[in-house]
C-alpha positions as CSV (number, residue, x, y, z in Angstrom):
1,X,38.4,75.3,-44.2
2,X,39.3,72.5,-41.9
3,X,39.5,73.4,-38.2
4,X,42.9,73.4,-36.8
5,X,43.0,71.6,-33.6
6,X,47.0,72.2,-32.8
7,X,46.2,75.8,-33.1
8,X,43.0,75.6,-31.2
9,X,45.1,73.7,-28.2
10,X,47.7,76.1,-28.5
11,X,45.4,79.1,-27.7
12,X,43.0,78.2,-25.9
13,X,43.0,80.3,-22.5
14,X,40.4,81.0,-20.0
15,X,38.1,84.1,-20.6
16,X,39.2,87.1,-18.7
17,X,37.4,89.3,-16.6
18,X,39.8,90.7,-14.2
19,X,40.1,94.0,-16.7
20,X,36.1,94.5,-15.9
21,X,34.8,96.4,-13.0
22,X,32.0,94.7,-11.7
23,X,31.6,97.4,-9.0
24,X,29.5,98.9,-11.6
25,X,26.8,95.8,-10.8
26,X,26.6,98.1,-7.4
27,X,24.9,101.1,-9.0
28,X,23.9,99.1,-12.1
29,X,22.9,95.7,-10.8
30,X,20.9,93.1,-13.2
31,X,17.4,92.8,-13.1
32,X,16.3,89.2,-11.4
33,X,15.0,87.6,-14.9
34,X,18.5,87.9,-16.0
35,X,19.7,86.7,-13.0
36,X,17.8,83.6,-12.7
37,X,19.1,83.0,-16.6
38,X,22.5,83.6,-15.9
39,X,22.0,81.0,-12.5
40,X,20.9,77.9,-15.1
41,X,24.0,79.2,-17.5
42,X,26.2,79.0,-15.0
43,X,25.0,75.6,-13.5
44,X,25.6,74.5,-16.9
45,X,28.9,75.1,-17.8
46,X,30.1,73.8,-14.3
47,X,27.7,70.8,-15.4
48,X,30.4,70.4,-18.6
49,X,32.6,67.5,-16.6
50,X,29.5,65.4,-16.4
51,X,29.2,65.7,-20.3
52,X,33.2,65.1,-20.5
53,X,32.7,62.0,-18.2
54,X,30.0,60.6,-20.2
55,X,31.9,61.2,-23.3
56,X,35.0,58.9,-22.4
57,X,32.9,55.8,-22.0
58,X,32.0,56.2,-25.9
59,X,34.3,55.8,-29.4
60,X,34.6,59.8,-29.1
61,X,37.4,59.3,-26.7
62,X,39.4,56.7,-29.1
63,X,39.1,59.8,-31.7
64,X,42.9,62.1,-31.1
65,X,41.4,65.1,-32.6
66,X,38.3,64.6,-30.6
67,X,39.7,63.6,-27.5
68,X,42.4,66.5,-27.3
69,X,39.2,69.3,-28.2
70,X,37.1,67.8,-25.6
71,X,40.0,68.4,-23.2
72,X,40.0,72.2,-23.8
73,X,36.5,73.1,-24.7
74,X,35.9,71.4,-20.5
75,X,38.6,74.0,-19.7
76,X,37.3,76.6,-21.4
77,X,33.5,75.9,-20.3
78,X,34.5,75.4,-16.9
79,X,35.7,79.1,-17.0
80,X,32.7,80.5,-18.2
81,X,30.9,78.6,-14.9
82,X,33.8,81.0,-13.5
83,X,33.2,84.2,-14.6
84,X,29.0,84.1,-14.3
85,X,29.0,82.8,-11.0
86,X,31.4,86.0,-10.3
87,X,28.6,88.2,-11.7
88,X,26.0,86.5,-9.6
89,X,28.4,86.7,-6.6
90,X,28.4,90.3,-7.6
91,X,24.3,90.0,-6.5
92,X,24.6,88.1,-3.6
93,X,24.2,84.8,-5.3
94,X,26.6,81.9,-4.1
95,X,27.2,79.4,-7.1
96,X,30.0,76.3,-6.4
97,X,30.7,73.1,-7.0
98,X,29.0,72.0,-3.8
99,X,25.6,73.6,-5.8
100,X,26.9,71.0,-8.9
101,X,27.1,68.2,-6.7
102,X,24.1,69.0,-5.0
103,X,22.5,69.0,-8.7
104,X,23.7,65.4,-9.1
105,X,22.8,63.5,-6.1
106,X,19.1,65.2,-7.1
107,X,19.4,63.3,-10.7
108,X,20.4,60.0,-8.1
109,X,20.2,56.8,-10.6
110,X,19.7,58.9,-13.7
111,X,23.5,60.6,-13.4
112,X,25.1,57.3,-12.3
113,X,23.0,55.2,-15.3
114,X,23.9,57.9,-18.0
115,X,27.3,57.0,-18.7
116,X,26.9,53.5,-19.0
117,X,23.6,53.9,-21.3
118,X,26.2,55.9,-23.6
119,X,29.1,53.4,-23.4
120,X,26.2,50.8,-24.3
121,X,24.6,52.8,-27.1
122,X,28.7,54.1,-28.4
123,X,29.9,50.5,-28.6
124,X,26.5,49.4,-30.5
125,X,26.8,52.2,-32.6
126,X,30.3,51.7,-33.4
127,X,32.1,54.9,-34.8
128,X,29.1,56.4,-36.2
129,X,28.4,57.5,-32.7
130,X,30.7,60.3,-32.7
131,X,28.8,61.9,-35.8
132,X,25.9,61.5,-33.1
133,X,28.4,63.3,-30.6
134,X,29.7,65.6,-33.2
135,X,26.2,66.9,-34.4
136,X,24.6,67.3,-30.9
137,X,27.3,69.1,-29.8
138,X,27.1,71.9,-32.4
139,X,23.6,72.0,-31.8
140,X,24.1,72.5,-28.2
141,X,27.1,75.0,-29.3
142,X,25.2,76.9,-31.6
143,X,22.2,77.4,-28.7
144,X,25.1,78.6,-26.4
145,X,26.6,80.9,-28.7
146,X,23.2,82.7,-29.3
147,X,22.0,82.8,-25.7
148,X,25.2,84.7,-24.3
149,X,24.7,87.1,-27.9
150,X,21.0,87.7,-27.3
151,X,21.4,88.1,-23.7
152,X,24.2,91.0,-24.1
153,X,21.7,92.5,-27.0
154,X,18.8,92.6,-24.4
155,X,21.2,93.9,-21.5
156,X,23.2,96.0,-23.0
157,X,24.8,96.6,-20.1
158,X,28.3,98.1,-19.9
159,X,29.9,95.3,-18.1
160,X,28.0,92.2,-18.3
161,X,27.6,92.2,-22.3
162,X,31.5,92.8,-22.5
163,X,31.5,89.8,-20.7
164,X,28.8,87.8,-22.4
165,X,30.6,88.6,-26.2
166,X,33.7,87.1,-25.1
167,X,32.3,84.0,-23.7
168,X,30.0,83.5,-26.9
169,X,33.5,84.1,-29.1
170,X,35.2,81.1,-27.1
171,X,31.9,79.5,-28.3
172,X,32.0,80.4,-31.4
173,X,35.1,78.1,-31.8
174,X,33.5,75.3,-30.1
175,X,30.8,75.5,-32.9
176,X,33.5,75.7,-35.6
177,X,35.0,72.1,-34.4
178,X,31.9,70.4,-33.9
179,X,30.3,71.6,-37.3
180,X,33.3,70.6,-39.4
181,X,33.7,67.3,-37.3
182,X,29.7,66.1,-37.9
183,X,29.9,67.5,-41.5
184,X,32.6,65.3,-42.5
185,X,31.2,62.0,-40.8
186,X,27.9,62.4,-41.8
187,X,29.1,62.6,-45.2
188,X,31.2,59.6,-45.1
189,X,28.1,57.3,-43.6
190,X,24.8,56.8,-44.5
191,X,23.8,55.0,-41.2
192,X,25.2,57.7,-38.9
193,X,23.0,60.2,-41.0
194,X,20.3,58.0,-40.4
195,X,21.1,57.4,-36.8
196,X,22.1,61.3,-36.1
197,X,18.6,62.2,-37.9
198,X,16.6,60.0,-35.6
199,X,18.8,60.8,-32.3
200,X,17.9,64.5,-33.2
201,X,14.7,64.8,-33.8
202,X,13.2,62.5,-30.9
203,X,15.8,62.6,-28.1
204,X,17.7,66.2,-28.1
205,X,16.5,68.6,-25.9
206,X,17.7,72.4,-25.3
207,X,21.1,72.6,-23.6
208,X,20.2,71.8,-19.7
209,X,17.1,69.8,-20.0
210,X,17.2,66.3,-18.1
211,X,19.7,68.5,-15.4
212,X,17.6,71.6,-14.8
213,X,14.3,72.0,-13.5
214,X,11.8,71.8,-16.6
215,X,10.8,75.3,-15.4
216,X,14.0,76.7,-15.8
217,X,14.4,75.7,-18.8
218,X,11.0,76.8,-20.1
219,X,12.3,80.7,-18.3
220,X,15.4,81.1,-20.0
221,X,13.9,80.0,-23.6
222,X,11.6,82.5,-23.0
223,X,13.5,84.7,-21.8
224,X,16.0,84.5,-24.4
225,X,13.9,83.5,-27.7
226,X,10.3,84.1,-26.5
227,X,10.1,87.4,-29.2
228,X,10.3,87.6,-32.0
229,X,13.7,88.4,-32.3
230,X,14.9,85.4,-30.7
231,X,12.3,83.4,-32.8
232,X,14.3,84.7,-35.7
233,X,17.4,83.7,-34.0
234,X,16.1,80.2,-33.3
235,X,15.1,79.5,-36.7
236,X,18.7,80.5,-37.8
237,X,19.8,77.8,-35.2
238,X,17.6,75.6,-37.2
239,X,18.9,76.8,-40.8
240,X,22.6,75.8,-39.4
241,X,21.6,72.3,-38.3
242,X,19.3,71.5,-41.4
243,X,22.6,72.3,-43.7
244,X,24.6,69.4,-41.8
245,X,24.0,66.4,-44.2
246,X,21.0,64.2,-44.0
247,X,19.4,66.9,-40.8
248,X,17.5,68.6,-44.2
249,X,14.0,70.3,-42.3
250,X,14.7,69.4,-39.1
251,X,14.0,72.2,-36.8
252,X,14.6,71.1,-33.5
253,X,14.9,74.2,-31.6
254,X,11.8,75.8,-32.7
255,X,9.9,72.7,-31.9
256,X,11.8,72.9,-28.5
257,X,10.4,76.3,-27.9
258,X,6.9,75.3,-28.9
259,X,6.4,72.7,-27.0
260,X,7.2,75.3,-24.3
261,X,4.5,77.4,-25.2
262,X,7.4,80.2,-25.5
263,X,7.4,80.5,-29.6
264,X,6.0,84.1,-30.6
């Protein structure tokens, strides 16, 4: 079924959390490995204007359909920044925007370079780009939507994994438009299958690395994945992406995770 972006526009809100009470953190508060993965997911999602930045110097932004879902999934991700740095603020843990820029002026040249190494490679590329855009992002969305679902399973707490489910269900749509959007231009061109194939399997890297510490990363894979639960989960990731046309055998997170030394 084709996703439908004037429904999508017309209901997308911000999660809610006001209906939680987070006093229970008080007499129930999360242990500091989930903590310190919640920190890099929330650093994330407020990291989501960078991506939408980068994104407008490309053929993406030409695209209606594209250009109006990129618009809400920033609102929407921007929320989920929100509601995590509430939990951590819930520990004592202070997470703004001054922490985002802060993140930024670290990167230096590499932040201001990016999106004009993407407006480069985009106008090369021509449209076959966005199947690029298209394909990463459900990789990247699919990674998102299991992290917040594995997180809540491990938790289990009575608050936070209420939380966590309807953050991955926003996400779950953000998969849904990405997936049908890559499906249907790598279909329609052999050189963005090509080019998408390549892209994938020597430049993509787990959602956060090239912004976040390479230690961080390396915790919340772990964290997340590093049983064999999550390897199961991470080879379903893989099993989605390999299904997109011309990605057949890639297996991109795993490799991620091995390189790591985090794969059981």
């Amino acid at each position: 079924m084709a996703f439908d972006i004037d429904k999508f526009t017309e209901t997308s809100v911000s999660v809610n959390w006001s209906d939680l009470d987070f006093d229970e953190f008080k007499t129930n508060p999360l242990p500091a490995s989930t903590l310190r993965s919640l920190r890099y997911m929330c650093d994330i999602e407020y990291h989501t204007v960078c991506y939408l930045r980068d994104m407008l110097m490309t053929p993406s932004h030409e695209d209606d359909e594209v250009g109006a879902f990129m618009t809400m999934w920033n609102r929407e991700e921007f929320w989920h920044g929100e509601a995590l740095a509430a939990v951590l603020a819930a520990h004592d843990i202070t997470v703004d925007f001054d922490e985002l820029k802060a993140t930024r002026l670290k990167l230096g040249w590499k932040d201001r370079l990016d999106p004009i190494k993407q407006s480069i490679l985009g106008n090369l590329v021509g449209t076959d780009f966005i199947a690029v855009h298209m394909s990463w992002g459900a990789a990247n969305e699919w990674s998102a939507t299991a992290a917040y679902t594995r997180l809540a399973q491990l938790e289990r707490h009575p608050v936070l994994s209420v939380l966590l489910k309807r953050i991955a269900k926003q996400e779950t749509r953000h998969v849904a438009f990405y997936a049908s959007q890559a499906k249907a231009r790598l279909e329609s061109s052999k050189s963005a299958r090509r080019l998408t194939r390549f892209l994938l399997r020597k430049v993509w890297g787990p959602v956060g690395s090239g912004v976040m510490p390479d230690s961080e990363v390396t915790h919340v894979m772990g964290h997340l994945f590093g049983d064999e639960d999550g390897l199961a989960e991470v080879r379903r990731i893989d099993g989605h992406i390999a299904k997109l046309p011309g990605m057949e055998g890639l297996t991109i997170i795993e490799n991620s995770l091995r390189v790591r030394g985090v794969a059981a």
